[in-house]
HTML snippet that shows the backbone in 3Dmol.js (N, CA, C, O; Angstrom):
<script src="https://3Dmol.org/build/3Dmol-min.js"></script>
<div id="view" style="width:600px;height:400px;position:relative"></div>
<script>
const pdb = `
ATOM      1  N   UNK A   1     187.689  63.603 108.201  1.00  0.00           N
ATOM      2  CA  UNK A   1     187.715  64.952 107.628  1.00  0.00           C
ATOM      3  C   UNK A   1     187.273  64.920 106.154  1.00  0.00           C
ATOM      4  O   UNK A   1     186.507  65.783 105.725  1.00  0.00           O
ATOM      5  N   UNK A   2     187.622  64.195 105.583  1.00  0.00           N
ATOM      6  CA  UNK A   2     187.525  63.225 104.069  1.00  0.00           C
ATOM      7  C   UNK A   2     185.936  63.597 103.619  1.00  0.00           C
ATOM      8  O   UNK A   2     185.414  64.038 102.595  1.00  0.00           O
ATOM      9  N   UNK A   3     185.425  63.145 105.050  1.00  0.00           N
ATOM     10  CA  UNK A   3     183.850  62.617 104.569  1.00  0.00           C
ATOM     11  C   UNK A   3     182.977  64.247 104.666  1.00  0.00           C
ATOM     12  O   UNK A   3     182.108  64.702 103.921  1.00  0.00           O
ATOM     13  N   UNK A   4     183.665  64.874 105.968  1.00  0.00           N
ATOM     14  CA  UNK A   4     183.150  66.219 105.619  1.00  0.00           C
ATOM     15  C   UNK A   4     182.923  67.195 104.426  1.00  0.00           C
ATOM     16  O   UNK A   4     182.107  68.043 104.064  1.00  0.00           O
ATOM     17  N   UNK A   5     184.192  66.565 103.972  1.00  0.00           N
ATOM     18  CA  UNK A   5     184.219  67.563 102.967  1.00  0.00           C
ATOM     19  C   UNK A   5     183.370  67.631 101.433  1.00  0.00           C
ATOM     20  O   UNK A   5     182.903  68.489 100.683  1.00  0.00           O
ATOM     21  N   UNK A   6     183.543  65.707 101.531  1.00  0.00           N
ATOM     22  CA  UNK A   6     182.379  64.642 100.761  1.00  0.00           C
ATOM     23  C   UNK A   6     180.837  65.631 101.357  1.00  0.00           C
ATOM     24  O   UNK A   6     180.605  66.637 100.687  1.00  0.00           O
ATOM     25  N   UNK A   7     180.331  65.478 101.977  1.00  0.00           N
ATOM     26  CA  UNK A   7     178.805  66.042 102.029  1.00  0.00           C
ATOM     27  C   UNK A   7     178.898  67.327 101.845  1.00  0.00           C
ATOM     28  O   UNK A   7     177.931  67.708 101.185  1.00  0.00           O
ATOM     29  N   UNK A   8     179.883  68.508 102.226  1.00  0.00           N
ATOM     30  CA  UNK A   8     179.904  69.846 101.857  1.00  0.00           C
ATOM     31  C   UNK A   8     179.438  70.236 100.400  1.00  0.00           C
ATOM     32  O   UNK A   8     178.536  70.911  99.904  1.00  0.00           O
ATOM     33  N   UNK A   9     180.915  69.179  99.794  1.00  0.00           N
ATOM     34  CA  UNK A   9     180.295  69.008  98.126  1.00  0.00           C
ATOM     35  C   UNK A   9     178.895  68.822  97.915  1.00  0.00           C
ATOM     36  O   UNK A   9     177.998  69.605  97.603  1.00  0.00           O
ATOM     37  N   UNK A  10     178.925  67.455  98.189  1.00  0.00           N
ATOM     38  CA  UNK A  10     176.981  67.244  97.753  1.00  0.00           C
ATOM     39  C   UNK A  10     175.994  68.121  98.170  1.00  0.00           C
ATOM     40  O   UNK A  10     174.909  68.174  97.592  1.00  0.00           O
ATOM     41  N   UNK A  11     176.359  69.029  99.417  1.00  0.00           N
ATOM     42  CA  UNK A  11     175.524  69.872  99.605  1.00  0.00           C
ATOM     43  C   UNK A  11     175.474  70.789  99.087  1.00  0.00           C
ATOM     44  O   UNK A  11     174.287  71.106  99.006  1.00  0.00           O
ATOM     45  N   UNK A  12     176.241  71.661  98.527  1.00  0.00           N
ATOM     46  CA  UNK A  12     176.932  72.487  97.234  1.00  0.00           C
ATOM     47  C   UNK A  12     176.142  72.389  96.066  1.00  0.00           C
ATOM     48  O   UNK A  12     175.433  73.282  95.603  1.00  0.00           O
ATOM     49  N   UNK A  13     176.344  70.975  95.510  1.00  0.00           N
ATOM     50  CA  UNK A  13     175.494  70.969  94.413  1.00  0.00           C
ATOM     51  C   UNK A  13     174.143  70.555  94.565  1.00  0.00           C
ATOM     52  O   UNK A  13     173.616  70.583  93.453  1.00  0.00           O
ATOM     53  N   UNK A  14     173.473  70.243  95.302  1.00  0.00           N
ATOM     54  CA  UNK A  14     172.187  70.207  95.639  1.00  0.00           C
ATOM     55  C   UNK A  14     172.011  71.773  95.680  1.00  0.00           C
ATOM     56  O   UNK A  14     171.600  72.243  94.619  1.00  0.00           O
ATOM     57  N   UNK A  15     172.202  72.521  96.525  1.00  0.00           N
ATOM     58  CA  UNK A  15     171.872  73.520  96.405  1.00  0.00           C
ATOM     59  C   UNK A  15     172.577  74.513  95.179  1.00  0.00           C
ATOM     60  O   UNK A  15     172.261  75.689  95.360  1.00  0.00           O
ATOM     61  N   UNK A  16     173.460  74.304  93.972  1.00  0.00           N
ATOM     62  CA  UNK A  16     172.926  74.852  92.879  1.00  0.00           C
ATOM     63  C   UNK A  16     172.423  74.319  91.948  1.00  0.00           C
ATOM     64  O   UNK A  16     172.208  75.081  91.006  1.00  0.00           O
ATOM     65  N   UNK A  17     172.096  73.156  91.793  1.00  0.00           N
ATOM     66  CA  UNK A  17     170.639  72.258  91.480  1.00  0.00           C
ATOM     67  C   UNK A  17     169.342  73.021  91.714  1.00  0.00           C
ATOM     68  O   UNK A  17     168.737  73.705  90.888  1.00  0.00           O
ATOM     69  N   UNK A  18     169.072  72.823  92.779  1.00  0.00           N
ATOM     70  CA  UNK A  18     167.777  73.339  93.480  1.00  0.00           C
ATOM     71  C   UNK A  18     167.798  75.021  92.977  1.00  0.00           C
ATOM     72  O   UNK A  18     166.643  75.446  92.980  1.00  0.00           O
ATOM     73  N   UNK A  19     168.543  75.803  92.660  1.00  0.00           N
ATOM     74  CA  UNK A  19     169.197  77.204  92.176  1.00  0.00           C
ATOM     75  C   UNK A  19     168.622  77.408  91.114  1.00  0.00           C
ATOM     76  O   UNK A  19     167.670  78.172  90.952  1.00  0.00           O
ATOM     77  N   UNK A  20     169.168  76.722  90.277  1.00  0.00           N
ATOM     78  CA  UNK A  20     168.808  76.676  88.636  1.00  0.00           C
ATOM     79  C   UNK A  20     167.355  76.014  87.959  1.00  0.00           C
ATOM     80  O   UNK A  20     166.683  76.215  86.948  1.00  0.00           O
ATOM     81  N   UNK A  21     167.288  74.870  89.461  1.00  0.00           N
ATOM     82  CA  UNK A  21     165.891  74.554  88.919  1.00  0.00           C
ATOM     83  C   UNK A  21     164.814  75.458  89.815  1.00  0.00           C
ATOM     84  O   UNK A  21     163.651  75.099  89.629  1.00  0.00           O
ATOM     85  N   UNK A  22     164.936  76.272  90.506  1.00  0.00           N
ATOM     86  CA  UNK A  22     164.094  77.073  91.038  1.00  0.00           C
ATOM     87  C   UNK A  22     163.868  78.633  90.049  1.00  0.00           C
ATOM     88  O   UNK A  22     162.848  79.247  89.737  1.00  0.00           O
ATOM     89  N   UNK A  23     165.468  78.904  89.743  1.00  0.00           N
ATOM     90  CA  UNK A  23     165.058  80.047  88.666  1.00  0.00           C
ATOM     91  C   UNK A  23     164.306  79.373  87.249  1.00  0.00           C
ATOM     92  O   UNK A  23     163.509  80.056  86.606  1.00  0.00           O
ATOM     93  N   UNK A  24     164.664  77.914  86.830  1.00  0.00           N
ATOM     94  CA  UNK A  24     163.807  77.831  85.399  1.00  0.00           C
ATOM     95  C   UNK A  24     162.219  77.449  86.037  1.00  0.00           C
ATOM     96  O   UNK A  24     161.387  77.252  85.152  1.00  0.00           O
ATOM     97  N   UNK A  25     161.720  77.324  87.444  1.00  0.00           N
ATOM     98  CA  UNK A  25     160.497  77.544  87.710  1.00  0.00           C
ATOM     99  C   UNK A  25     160.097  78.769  87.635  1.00  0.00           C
ATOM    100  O   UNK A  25     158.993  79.039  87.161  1.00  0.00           O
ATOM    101  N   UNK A  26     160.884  79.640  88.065  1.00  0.00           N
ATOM    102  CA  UNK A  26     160.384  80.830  87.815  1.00  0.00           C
ATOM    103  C   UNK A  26     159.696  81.632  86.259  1.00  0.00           C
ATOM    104  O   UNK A  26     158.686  82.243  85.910  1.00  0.00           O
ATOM    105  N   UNK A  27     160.979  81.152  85.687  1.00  0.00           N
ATOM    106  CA  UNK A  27     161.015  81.867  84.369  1.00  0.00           C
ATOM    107  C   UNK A  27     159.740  81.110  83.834  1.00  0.00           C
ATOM    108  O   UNK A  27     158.772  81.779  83.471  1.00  0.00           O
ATOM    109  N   UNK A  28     159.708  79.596  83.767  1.00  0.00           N
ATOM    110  CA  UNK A  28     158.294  78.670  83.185  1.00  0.00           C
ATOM    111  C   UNK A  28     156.834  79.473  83.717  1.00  0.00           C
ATOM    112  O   UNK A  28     155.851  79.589  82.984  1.00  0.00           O
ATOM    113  N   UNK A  29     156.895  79.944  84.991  1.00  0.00           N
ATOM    114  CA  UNK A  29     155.992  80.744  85.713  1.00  0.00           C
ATOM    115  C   UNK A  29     155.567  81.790  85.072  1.00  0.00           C
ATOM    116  O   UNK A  29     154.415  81.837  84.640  1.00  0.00           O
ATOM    117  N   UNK A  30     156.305  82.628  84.942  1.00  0.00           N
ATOM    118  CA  UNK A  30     156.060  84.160  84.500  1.00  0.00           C
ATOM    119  C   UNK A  30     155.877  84.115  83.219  1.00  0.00           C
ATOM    120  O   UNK A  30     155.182  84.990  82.702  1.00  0.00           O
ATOM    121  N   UNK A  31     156.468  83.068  82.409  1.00  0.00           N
ATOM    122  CA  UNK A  31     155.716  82.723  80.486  1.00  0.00           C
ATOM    123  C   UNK A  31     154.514  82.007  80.646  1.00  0.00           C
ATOM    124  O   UNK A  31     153.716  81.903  79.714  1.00  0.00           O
ATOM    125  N   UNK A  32     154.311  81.481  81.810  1.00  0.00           N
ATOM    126  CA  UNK A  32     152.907  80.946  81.771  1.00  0.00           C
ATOM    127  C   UNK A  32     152.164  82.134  81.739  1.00  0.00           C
ATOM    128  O   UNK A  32     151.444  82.571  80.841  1.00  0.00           O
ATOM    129  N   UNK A  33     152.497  82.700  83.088  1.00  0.00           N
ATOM    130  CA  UNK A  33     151.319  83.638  83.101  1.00  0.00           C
ATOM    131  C   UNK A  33     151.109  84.849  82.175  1.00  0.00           C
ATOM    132  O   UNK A  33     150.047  85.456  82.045  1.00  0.00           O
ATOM    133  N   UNK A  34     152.027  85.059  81.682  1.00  0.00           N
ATOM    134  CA  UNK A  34     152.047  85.977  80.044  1.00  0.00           C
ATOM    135  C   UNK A  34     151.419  85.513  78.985  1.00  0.00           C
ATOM    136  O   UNK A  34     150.802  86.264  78.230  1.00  0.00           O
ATOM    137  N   UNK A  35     151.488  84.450  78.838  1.00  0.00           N
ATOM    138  CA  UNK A  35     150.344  83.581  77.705  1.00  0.00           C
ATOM    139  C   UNK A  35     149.448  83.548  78.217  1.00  0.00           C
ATOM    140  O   UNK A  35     148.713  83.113  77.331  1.00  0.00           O
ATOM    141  N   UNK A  36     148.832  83.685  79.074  1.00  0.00           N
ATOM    142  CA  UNK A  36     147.501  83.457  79.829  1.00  0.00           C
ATOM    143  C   UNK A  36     146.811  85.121  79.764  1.00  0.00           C
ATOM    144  O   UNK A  36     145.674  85.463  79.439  1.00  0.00           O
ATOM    145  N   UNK A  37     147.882  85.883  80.169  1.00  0.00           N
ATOM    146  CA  UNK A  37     147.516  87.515  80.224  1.00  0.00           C
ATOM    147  C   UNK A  37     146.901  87.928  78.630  1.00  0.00           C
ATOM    148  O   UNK A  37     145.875  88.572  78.412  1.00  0.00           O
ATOM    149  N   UNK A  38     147.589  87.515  77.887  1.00  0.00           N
ATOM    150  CA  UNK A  38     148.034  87.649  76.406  1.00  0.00           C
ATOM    151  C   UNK A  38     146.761  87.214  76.158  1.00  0.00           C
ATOM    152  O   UNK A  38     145.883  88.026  75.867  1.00  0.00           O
ATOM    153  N   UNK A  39     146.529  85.964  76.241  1.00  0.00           N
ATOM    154  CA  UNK A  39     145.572  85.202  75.605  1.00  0.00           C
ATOM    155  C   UNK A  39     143.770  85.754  76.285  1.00  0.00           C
ATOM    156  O   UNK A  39     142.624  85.481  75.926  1.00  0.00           O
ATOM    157  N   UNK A  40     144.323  86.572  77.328  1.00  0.00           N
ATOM    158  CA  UNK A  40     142.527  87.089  77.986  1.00  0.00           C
ATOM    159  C   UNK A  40     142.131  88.231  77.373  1.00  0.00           C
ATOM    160  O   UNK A  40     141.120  88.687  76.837  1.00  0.00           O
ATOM    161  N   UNK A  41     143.827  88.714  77.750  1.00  0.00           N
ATOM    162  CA  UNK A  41     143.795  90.162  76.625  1.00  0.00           C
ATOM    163  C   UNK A  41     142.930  90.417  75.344  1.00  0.00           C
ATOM    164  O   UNK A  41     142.025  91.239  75.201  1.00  0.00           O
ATOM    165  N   UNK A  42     143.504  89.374  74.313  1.00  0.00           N
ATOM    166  CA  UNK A  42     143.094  88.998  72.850  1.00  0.00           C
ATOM    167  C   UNK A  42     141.519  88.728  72.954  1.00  0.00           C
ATOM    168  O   UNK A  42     140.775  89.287  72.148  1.00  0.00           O
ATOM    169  N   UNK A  43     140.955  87.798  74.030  1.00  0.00           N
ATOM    170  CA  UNK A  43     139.728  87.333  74.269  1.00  0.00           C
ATOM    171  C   UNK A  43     138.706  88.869  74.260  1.00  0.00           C
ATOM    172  O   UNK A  43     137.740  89.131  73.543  1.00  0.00           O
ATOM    173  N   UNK A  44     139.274  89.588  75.202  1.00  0.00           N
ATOM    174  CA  UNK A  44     138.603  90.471  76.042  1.00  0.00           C
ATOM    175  C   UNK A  44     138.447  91.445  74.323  1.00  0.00           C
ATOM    176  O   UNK A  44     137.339  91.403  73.788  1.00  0.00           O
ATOM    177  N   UNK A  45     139.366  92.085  73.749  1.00  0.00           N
ATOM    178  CA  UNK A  45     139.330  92.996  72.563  1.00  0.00           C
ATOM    179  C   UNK A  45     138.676  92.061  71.527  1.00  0.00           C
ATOM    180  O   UNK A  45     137.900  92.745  70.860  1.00  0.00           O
ATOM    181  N   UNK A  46     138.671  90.980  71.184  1.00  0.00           N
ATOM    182  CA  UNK A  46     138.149  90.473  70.501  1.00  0.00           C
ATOM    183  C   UNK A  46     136.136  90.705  70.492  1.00  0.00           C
ATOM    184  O   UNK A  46     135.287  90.834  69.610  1.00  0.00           O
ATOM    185  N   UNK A  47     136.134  90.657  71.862  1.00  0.00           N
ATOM    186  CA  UNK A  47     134.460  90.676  72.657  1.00  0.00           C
ATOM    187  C   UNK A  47     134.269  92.098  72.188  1.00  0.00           C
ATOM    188  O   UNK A  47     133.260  92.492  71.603  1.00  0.00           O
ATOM    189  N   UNK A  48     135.420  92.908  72.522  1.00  0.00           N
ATOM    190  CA  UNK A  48     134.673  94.093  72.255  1.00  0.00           C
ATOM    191  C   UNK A  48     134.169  94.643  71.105  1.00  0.00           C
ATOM    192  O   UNK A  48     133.086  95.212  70.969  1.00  0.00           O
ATOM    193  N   UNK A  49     135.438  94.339  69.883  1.00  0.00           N
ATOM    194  CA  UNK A  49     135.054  93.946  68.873  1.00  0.00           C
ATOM    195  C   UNK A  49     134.283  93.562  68.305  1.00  0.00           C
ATOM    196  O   UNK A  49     134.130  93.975  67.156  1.00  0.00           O
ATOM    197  N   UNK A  50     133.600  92.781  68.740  1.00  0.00           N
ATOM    198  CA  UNK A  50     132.393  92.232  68.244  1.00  0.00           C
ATOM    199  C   UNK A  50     131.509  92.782  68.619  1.00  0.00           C
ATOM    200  O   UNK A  50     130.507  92.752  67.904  1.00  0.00           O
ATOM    201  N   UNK A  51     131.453  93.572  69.964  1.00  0.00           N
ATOM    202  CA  UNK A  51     129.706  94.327  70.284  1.00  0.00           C
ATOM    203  C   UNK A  51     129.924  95.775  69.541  1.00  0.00           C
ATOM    204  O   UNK A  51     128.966  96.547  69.504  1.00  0.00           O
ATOM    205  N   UNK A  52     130.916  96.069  69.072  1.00  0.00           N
ATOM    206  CA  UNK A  52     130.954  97.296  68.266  1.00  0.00           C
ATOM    207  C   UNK A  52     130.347  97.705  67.060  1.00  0.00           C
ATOM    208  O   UNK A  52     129.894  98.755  66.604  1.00  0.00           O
ATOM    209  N   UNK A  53     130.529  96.160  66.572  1.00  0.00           N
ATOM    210  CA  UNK A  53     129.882  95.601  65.061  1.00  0.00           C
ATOM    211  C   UNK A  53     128.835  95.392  64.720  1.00  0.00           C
ATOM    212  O   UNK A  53     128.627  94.994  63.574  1.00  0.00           O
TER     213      UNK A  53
END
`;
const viewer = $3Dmol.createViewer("view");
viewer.addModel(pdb, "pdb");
viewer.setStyle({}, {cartoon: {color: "spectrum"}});
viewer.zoomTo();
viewer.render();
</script>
């Protein structure tokens, strides 16, 4: 019964392991792609900028 309860645990924290490191993938995700948005953004007004001139 001992041992059941032994893997319940480990399975427990594996899965809020896998929890926390799946939400800080997320969050790393969505600042990626905001610096990337950001940074085409800036590109794109910058271009325009310049054919205005």
């Amino acid at each position: 019964m001992r041992l059941l309860g032994l893997i319940f645990l480990i399975a427990a924290v594996v899965f809020i392991l896998l929890g926390v490191f799946l939400k800080l993938a997320a969050f790393f995700f969505v600042s990626m792609l905001t610096l990337i948005a950001a940074l085409v953004l800036f590109m794109i007004l910058k271009k325009n900028q310049h054919n205005q001139t």
